[in-house]
C-alpha positions as CSV (number, residue, x, y, z in Angstrom):
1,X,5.5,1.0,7.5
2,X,5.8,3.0,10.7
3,X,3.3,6.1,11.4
4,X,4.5,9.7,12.6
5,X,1.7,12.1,13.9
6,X,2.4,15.2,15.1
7,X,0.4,18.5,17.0
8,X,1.7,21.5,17.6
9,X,-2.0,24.5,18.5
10,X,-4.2,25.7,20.6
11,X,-5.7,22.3,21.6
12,X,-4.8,19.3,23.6
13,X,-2.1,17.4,21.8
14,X,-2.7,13.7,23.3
15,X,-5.9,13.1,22.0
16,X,-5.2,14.1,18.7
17,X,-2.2,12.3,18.5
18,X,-3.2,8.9,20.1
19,X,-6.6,8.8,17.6
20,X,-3.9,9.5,15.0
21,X,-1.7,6.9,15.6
22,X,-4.8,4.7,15.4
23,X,-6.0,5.4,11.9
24,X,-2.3,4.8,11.2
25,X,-2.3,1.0,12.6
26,X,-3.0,-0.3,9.1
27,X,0.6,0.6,8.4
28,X,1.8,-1.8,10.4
29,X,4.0,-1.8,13.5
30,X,5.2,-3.3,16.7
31,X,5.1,-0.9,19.0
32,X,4.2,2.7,19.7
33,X,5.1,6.0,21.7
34,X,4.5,9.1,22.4
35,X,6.1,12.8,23.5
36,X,4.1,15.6,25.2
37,X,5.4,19.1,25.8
38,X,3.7,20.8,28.5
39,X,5.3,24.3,28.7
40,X,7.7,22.9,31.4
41,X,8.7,19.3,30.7
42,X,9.1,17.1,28.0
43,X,6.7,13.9,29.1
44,X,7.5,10.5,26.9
45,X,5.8,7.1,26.9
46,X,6.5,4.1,24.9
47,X,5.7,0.3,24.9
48,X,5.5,-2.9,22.7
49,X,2.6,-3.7,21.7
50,X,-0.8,-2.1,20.2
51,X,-1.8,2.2,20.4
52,X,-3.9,0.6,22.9
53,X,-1.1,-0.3,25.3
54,X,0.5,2.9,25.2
55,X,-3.0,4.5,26.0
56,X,-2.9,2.2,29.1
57,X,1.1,2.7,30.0
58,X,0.8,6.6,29.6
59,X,-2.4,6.8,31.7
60,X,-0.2,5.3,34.1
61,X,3.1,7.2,33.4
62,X,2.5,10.8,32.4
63,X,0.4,13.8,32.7
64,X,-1.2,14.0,28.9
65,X,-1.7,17.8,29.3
66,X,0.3,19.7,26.3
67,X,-0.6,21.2,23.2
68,X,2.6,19.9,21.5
69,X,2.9,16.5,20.7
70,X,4.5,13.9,18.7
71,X,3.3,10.1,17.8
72,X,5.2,7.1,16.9
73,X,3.7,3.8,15.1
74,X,7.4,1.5,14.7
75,X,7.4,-1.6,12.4
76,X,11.2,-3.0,13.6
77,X,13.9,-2.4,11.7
78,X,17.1,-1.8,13.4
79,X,16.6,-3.4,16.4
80,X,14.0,-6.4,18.2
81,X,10.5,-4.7,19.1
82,X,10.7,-3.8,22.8
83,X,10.3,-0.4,25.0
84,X,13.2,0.6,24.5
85,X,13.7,0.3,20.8
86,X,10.0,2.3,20.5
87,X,10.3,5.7,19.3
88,X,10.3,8.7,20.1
89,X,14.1,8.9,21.0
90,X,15.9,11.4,23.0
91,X,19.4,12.6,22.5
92,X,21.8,12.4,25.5
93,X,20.9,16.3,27.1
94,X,17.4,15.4,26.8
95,X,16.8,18.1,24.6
96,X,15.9,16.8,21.4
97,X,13.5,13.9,20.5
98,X,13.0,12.4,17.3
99,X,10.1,10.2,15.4
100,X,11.5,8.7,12.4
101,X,9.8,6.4,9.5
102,X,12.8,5.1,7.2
103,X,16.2,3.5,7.3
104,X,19.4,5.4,8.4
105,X,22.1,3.0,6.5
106,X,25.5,4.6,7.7
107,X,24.3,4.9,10.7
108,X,26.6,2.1,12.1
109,X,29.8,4.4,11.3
110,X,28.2,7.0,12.6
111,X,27.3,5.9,16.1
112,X,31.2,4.3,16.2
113,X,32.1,8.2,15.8
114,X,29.6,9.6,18.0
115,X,30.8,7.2,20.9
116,X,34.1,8.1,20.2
117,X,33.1,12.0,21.2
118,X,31.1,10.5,24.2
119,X,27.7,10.0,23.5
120,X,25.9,6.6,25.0
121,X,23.2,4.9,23.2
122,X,20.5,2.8,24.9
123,X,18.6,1.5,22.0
124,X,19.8,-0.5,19.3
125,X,18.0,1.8,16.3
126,X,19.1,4.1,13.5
127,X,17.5,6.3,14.9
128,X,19.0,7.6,18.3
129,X,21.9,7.4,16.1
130,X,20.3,10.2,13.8
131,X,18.9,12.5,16.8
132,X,22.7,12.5,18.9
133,X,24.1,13.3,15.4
134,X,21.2,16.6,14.9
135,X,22.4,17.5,18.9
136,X,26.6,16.7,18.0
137,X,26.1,19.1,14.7
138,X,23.8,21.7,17.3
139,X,26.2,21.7,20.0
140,X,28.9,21.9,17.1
141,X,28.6,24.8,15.1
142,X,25.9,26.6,17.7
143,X,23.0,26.1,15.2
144,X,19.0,26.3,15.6
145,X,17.2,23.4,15.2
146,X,16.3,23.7,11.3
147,X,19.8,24.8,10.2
148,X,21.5,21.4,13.0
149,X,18.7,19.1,10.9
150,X,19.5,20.1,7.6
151,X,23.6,20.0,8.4
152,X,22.9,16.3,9.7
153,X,20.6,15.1,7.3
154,X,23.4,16.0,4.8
155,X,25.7,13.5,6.3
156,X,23.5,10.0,6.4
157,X,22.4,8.0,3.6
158,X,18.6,6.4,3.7
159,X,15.0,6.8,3.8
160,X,13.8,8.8,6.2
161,X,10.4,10.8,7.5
162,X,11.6,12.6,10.5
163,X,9.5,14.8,13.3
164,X,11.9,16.5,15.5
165,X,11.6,18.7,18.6
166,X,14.2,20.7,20.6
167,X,13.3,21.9,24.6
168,X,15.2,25.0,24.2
169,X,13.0,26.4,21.5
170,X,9.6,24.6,22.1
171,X,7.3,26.5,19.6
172,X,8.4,24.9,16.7
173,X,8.7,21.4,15.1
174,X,11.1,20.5,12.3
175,X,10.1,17.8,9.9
176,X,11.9,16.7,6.8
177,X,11.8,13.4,4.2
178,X,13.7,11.7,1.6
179,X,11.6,8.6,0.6
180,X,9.0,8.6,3.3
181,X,5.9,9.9,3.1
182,X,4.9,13.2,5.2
183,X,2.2,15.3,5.0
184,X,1.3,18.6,7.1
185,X,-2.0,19.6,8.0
186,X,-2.9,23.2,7.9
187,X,-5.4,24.6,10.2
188,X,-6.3,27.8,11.6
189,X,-3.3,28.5,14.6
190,X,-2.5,24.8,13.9
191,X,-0.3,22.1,12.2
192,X,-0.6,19.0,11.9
193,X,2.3,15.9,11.3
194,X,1.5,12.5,10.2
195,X,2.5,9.9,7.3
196,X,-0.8,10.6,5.2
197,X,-3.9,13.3,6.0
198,X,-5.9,10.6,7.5
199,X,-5.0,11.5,11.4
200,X,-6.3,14.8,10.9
201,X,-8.9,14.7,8.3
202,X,-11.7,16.0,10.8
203,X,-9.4,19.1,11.5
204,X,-8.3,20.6,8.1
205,X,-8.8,20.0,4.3
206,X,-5.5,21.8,3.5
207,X,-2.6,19.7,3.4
208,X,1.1,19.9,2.0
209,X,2.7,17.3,0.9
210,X,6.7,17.4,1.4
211,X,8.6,16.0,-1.8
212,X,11.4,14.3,-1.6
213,X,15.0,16.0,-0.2
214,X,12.2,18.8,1.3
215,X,12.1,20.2,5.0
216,X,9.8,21.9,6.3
217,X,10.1,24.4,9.9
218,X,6.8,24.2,11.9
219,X,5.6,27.4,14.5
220,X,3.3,28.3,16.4
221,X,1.6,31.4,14.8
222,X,4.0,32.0,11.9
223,X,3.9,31.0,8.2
224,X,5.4,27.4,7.4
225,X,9.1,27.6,5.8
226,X,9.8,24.8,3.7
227,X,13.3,24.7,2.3
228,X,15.8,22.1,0.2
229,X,17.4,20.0,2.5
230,X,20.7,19.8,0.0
231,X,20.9,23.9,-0.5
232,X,18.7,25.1,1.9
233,X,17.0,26.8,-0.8
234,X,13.4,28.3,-0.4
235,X,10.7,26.5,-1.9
236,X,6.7,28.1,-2.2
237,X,5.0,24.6,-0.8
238,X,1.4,23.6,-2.7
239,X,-1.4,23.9,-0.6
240,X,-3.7,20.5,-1.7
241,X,-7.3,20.5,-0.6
242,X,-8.0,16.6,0.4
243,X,-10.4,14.3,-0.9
244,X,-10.6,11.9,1.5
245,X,-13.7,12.6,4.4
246,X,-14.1,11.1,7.6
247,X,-16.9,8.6,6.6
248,X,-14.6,6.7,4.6
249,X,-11.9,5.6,7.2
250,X,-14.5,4.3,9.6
251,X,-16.0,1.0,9.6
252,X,-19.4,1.9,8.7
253,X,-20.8,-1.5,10.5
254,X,-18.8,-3.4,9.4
255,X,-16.6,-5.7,11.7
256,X,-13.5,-5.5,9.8
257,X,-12.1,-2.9,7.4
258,X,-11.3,-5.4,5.0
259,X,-15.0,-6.5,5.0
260,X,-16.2,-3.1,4.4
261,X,-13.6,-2.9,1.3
262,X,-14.7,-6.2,0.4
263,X,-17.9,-4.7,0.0
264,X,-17.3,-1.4,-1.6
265,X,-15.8,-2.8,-4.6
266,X,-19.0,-2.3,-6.9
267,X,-18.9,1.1,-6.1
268,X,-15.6,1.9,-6.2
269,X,-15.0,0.3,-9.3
270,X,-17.7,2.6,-10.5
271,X,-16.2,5.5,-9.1
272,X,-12.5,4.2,-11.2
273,X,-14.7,4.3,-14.8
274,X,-17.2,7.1,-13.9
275,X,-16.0,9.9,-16.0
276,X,-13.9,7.7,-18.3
277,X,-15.8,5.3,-19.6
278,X,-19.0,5.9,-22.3
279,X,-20.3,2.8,-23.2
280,X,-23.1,3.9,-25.2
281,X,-20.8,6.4,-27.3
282,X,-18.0,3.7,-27.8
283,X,-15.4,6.4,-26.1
284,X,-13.0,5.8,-22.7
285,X,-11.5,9.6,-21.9
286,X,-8.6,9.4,-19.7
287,X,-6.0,12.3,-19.6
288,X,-3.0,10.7,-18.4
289,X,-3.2,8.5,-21.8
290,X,-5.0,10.7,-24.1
291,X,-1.9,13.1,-23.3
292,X,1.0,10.7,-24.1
293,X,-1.2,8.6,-26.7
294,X,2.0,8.6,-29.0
295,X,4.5,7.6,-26.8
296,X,1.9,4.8,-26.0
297,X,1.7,4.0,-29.3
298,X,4.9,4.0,-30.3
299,X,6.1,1.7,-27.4
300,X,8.2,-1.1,-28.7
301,X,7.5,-2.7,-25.0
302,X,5.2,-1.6,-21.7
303,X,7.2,-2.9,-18.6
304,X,5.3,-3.2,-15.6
305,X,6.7,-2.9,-12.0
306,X,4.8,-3.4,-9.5
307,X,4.5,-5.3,-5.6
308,X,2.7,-8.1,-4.0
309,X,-1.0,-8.1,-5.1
310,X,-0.7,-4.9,-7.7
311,X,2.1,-7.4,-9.2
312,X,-0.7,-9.4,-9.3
313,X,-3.2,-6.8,-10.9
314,X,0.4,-6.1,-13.5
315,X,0.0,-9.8,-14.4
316,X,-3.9,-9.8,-15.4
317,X,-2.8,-6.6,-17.2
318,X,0.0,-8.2,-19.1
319,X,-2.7,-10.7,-20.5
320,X,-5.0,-7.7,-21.5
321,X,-2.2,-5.4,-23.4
322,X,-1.1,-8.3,-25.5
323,X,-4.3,-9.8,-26.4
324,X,-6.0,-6.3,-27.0
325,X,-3.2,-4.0,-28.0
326,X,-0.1,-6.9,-29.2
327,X,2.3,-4.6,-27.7
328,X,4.7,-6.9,-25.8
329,X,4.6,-6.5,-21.9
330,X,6.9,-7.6,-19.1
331,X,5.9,-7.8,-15.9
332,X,8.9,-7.2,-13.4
333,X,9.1,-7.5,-9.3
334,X,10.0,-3.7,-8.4
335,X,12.2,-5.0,-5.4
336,X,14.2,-7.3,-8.2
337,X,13.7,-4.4,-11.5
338,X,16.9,-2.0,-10.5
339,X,19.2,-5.2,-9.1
340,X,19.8,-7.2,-12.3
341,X,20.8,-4.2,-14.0
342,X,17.7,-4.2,-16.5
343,X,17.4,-3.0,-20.2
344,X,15.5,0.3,-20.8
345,X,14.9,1.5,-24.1
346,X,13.7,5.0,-24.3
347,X,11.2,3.6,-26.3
348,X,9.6,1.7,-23.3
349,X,6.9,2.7,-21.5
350,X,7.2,1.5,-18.0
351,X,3.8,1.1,-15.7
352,X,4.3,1.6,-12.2
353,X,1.6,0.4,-9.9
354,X,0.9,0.9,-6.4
355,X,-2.2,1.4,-3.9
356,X,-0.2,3.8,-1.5
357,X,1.8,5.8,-4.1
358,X,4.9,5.6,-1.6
359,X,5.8,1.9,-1.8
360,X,9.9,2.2,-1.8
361,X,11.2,-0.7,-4.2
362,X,8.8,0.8,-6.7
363,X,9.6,4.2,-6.7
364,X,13.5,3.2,-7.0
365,X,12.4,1.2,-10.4
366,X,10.3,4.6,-11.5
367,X,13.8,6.6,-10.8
368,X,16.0,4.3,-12.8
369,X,13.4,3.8,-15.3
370,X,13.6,7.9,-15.8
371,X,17.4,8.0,-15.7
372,X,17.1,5.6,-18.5
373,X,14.8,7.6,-20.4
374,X,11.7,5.5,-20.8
375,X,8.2,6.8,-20.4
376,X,6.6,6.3,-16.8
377,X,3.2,5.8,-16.3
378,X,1.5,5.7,-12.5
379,X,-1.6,3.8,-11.5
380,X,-2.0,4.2,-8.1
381,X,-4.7,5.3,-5.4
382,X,-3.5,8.1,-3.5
383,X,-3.7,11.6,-5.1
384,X,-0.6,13.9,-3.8
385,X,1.4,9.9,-3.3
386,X,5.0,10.4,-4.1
387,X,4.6,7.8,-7.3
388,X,1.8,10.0,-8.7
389,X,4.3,13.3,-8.5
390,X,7.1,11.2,-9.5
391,X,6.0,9.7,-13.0
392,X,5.3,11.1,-16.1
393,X,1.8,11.3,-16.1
394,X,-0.9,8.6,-14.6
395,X,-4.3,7.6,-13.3
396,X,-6.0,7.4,-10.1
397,X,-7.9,3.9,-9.3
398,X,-10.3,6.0,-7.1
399,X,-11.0,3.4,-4.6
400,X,-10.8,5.3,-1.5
401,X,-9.0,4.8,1.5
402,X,-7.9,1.4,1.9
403,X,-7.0,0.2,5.5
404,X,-7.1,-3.3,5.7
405,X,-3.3,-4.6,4.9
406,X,-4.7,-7.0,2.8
407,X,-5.5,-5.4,-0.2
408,X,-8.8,-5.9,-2.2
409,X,-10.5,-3.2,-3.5
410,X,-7.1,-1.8,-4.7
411,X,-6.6,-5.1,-6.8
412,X,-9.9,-4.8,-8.4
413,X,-10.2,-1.0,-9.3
414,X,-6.4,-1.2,-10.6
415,X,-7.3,-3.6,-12.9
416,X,-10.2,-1.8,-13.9
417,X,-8.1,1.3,-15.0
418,X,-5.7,-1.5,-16.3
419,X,-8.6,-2.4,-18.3
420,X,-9.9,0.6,-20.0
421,X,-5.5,2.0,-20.7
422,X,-5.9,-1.1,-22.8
423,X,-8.6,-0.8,-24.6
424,X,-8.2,2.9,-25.2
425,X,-4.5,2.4,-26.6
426,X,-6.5,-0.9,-28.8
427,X,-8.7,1.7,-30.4
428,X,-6.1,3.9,-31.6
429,X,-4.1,0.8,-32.8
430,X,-7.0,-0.7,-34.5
431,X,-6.5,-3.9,-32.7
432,X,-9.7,-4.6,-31.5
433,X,-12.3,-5.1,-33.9
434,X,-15.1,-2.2,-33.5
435,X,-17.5,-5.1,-32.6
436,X,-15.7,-6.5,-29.6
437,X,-14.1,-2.8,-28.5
438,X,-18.0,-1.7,-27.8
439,X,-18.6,-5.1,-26.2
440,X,-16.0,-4.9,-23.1
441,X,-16.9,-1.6,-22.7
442,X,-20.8,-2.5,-22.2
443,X,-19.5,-5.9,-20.0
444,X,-16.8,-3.4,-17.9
445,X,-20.0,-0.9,-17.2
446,X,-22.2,-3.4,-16.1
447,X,-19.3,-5.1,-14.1
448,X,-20.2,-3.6,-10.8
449,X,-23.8,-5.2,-11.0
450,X,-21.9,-8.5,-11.5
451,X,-19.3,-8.1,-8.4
452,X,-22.4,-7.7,-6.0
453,X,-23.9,-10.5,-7.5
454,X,-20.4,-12.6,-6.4
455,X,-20.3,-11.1,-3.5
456,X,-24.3,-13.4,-2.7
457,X,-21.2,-16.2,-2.1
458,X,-20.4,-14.7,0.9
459,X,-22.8,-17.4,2.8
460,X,-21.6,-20.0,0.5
461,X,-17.7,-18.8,1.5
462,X,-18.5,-19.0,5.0
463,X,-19.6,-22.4,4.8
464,X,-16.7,-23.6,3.3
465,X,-14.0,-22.2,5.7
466,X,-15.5,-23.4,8.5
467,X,-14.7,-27.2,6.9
468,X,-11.1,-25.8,5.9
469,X,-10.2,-23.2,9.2
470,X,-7.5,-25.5,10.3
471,X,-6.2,-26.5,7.4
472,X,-2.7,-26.5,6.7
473,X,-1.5,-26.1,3.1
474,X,-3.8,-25.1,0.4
475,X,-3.2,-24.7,-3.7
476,X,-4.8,-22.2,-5.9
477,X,-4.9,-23.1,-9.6
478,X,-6.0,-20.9,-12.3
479,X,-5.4,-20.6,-16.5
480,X,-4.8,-17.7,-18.5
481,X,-6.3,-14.3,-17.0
482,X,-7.2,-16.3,-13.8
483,X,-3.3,-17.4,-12.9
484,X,-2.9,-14.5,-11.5
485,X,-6.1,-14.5,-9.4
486,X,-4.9,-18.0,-7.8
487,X,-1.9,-16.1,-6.9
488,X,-3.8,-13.3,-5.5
489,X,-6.2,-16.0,-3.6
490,X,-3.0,-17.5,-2.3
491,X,-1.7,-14.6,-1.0
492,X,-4.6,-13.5,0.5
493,X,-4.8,-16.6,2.6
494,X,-0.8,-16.5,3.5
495,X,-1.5,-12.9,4.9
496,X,-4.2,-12.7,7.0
497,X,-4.8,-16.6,8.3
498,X,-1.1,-17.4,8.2
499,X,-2.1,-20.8,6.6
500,X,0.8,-21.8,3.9
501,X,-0.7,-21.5,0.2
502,X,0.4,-21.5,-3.1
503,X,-0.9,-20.5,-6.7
504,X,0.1,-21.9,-10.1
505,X,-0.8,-22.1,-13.4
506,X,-3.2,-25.4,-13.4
507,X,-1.1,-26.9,-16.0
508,X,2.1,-26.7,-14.1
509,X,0.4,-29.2,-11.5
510,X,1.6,-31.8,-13.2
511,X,5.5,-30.4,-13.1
512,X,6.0,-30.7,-9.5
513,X,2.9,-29.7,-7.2
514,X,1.1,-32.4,-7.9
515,X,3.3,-34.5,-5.6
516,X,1.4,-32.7,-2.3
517,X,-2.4,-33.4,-3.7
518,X,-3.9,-36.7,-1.0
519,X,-7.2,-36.6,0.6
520,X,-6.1,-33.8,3.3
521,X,-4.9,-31.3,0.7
522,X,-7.5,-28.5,-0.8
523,X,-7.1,-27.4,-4.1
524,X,-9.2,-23.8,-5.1
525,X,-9.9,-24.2,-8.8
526,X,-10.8,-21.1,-10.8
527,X,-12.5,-22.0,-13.6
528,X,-15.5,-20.2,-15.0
529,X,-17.0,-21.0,-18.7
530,X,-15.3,-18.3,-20.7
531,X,-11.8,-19.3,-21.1
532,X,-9.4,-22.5,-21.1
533,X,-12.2,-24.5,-19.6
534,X,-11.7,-27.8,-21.2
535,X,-8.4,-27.8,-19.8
536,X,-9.2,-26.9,-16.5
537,X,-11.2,-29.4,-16.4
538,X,-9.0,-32.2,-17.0
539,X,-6.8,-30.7,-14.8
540,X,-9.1,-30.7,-11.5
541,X,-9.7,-35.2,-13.3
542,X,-6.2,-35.1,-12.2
543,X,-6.6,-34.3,-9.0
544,X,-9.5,-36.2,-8.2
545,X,-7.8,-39.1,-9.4
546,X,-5.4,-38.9,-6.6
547,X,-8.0,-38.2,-4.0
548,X,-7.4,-34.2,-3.8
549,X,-10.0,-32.1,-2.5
550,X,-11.7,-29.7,-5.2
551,X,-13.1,-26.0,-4.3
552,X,-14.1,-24.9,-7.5
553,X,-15.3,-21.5,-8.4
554,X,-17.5,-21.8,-11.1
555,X,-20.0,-20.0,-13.6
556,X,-23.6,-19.8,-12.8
557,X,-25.5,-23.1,-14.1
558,X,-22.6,-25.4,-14.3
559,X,-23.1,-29.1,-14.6
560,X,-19.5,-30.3,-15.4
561,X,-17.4,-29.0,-12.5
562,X,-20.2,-29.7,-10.6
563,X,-20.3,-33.0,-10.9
564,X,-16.5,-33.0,-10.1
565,X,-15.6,-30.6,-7.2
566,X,-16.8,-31.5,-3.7
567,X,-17.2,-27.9,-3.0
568,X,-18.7,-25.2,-5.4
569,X,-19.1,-21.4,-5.4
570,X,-21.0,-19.9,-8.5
571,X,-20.4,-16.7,-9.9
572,X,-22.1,-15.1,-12.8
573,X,-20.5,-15.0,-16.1
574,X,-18.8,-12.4,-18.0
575,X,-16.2,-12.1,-21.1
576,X,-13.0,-14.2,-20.2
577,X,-10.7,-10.9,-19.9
578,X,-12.9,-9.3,-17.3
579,X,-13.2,-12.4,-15.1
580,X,-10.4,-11.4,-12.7
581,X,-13.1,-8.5,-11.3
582,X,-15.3,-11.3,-10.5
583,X,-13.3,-14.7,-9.7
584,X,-11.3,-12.8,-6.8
585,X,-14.2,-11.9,-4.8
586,X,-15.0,-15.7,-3.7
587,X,-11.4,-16.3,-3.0
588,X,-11.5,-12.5,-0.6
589,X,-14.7,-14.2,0.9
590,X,-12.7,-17.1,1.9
591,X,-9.8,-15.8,2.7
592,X,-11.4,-13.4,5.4
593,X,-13.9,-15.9,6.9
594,X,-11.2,-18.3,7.6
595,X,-8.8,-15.7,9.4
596,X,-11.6,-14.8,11.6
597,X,-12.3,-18.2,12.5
598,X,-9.1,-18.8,13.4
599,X,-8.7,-15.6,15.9
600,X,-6.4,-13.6,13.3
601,X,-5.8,-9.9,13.4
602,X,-7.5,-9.7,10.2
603,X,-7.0,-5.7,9.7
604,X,-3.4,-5.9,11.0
605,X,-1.8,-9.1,10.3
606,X,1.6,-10.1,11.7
607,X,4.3,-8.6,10.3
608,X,3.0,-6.9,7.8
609,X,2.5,-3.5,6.5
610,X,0.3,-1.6,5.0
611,X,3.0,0.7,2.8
612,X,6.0,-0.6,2.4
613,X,8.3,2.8,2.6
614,X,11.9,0.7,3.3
615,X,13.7,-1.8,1.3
């Protein structure tokens, strides 16, 4: 949520930080601004709206000339979406101006106090709260910028990622977070700001990542100082050398990002296992488990924690641990795990999963988790993420960049790494007979073959949402490792076409939703070979017999379904545990041609964000 880019060099500032704030829409926001310094004057533009209608309203309002600037992306918190709620903000001298990703929560006592000694506020955000208390403490106690920011920062409560700059001493920025994710680009007579190293990617491969309760001051032609914001204590920052290349944040063709991730799945599902997995030798090598093996096998429970779809991937995963490994698994809602005052046994092992590595209701489960002494475990996609420096020890999903809000190749590759922790913790238990252990590890290699196969349906998926673009409610039902993948298909649809959808168990049909099913309702049925198939297929009798209309996914050369479902997409077959990889493909096919049919902002759908840094 939110995006903060920042230039302070040698070059022009503007471009840099307007194509920043673009590879930082998939965050999510509302509206967007921007502060140039020009040597003279501090120049500031902000709008409603897209980076594209700031581009147009600072054309039209400022000179874009400056080598120091500062970038705001804003997804409303405090405060409608309008002008005047848009960051940056400017404290009442019009010295200091602030970019802030977070949640200030006493700021309201705060702002009482600060009228009290005179100041007037114009928006209604946290935020001009925070940079008026950074000018009170300045003014104050005749402080430079770093030392008034550290002062102030001690005082609120919150989430914050913070870029702030002062007119009086114009060579410097002063960033800081607690929560938020901020990363600094290092180039030669340059920095660079932003919320992850994609806006500057082309400029730099050195990047420091701030930890939590870190600060960092920011000049022109000295070294970076990066201090404790509680103690103000020196800290030696780790230079990371980034990963990600330009290539993979463009489109490549492709007319959405989420198509293009769509696509990339067989590859970066490969990319998750290469390195782990040896089929042919019967051996999956992954550190993060080989190194804690015993506190894996010793867990008297795994608890997952997890949001929206990788709650999803932490529900296939529960199915896979208990079948394969018969250690019991819970699978928790991180925004629900720390209210209800949960038990933790230090014999837990708690799985935290995340594409971004910064999503904020599941890094508070990971901290109480920790205080309670269990074992953390992080699956997650972004190397240098706060989640991956935060647990114990984890694994990468290797899937790359992921831009589209609606996640897809994140679901898939987590589940993949879900995959082979379970089957690697079943060996050493000696709950997987040696027969079947070499068999998922031959199917999960040759996987990636399989998802391009399902991804032929793309035509076929096309077809279909062109019959169903206008529909308005839709069910998803699936059994055993495929529940979760109709409430994965569901949400996919509720995201990005804004068409109400629900998934459930098929069986529960009959305890409530099958009320809705008549001839205008469509039901997605899941429901390859392998698995509860019988079942499923009495199931979809039931809704036929009430005039429902069937969309079935189905195995390659099926006669049953098929002589059932008015609609059929066929996918090829694969071992009943490893059908997830495959079933969801169809359903992100769907999912995407329907949005676009319907006119949707498919890469940045409404109201939604990318990382969810505040509760």
């Amino acid at each position: 949520m939110c995006g903060i880019v920042g230039y302070i060099g040698y070059r022009e500032a503007y471009p840099i930080v307007i194509k920043g704030l673009k590879r930082l829409e998939y965050r999510g926001y509302d509206s967007a601004g921007v502060m140039l310094y020009d040597g003279d004057n501090i120049k500031l533009s902000k709008t409603k709206g897209k980076v594209v209608d700031l581009e147009a309203k600072a054309a039209n309002e400022i000179s874009t000339n400056g080598t120091i600037g500062i970038g705001h992306t804003r997804w409303a918190t405090h405060g409608v979406p309008n002008d005047v709620n848009s960051h940056p903000h400017v404290s009442n001298s019009g010295d200091l101006v602030i970019i802030h990703n977070g949640i200030i929560e006493n700021y309201a006592p705060l702002k009482i106090e600060l009228i009290k000694r005179g100041y007037v506020f114009h928006s209604d955000t946290d935020t001009e709260v925070l940079v008026n208390l950074i000018e009170e403490v300045q003014k104050k106690e005749n402080l430079k910028l770093g030392k008034a920011v550290q002062v102030a920062l001690n005082q609120v409560f919150g989430a914050y990622a913070i870029a702030v700059f002062d007119r009086k001493n114009p060579d410097e920025i002063v960033v800081a977070r607690l929560g938020s994710p901020l990363a600094i680009g290092i180039g030669e007579g340059e920095y660079f700001i932003a919320s992850d190293a994609s806006p500057f990617i082309e400029y730099t491969s050195n990047a420091v990542y701030l930890e939590d309760g870190e600060m960092a001051n920011i000049r022109l032609h000295k070294p970076m100082k990066v201090r404790k914001i509680k103690d103000d204590s020196l800290v030696d920052p780790y230079i990371q050398e980034l990963q990600m290349n330009l290539e993979q944040i463009e489109k490549g063709g492709y007319d959405h990002f989420m198509l293009k991730e769509i696509y990339e799945q067989p590859s970066v599902i490969t990319d998750t296992y290469r390195g782990r997995l040896h089929a042919n030798e019967g051996i999956i090598q992954m550190s993060g488990v080989e190194d804690n093996l015993e506190k894996f096998l010793n867990a008297e429970r795994i608890i997952i924690v997890a949001c929206g779809t990788s709650w999803h991937a932490g529900l296939v995963a529960e199915y896979i641990f208990e079948e394969f490994t018969r250690i019991p698994v819970e699978v928790e809602y991180a925004s629900e795990f720390r209210y209800r005052n949960p038990i933790i046994n230090r014999k837990d092992v708690v799985i935290a999963i995340s594409q971004s590595g910064e999503t904020a209701d599941t890094m508070a489960a990971i901290k109480l988790a920790k205080e309670k002494g269990a074992f953390v475990y992080g699956v997650c996609n972004v190397v240098g993420s706060s989640i991956s420096r935060e647990t114990h020890a984890g694994s990468h999903t290797h899937a790359g960049p992921e831009i589209g809000v609606a996640s897809t190749k994140a679901f898939t590759t987590q589940i993949t790494v879900l995959i082979m922790m379970a089957l690697r913790l079943a060996k050493a238990k000696g709950t997987l007979s040696k027969t079947d252990f070499h068999r998922y590890l031959q199917e999960l290699e040759i996987i990636p073959e399989k998802v391009k196969e399902a991804l032929e349906t793309d035509a076929k998926a096309k077809e279909i949402a062109a019959i169903f673009k206008n529909t308005q409610n839709c069910l998803y039902l699936g059994r055993g490792y495929n529940f979760p993948v109709a409430l994965e298909g569901a949400l996919k649809l509720k995201e990005i076409s804004y068409i109400h959808a629900e998934g459930y168990p098929a069986a529960e049909m009959k305890h409530g939703p099958i009320a809705l099913i008549d001839e205008h309702m469509p039901v997605i049925v899941i429901a390859p070979k392998q698995g509860h198939y019988d079942k499923i297929v009495s199931n979809i009798q039931e809704i036929k017999s009430r005039s429902g209309i069937i969309i079935a996914v189905v195995t390659k050369g099926d006669t049953q379904v098929r002589g059932l479902a008015d609609y059929i997409i066929e996918i090829p077959e694969t071992s009943d545990a490893l059908s997830p990889l495959i079933t969801t493909i169809p359903l992100q096919l769907l999912s995407y041609h329907i949005a676009v049919m319907r006119g949707c902002n498919v890469d940045q759908p409404r109201n939604l964000a990318k990382s969810v840094t505040v509760e």
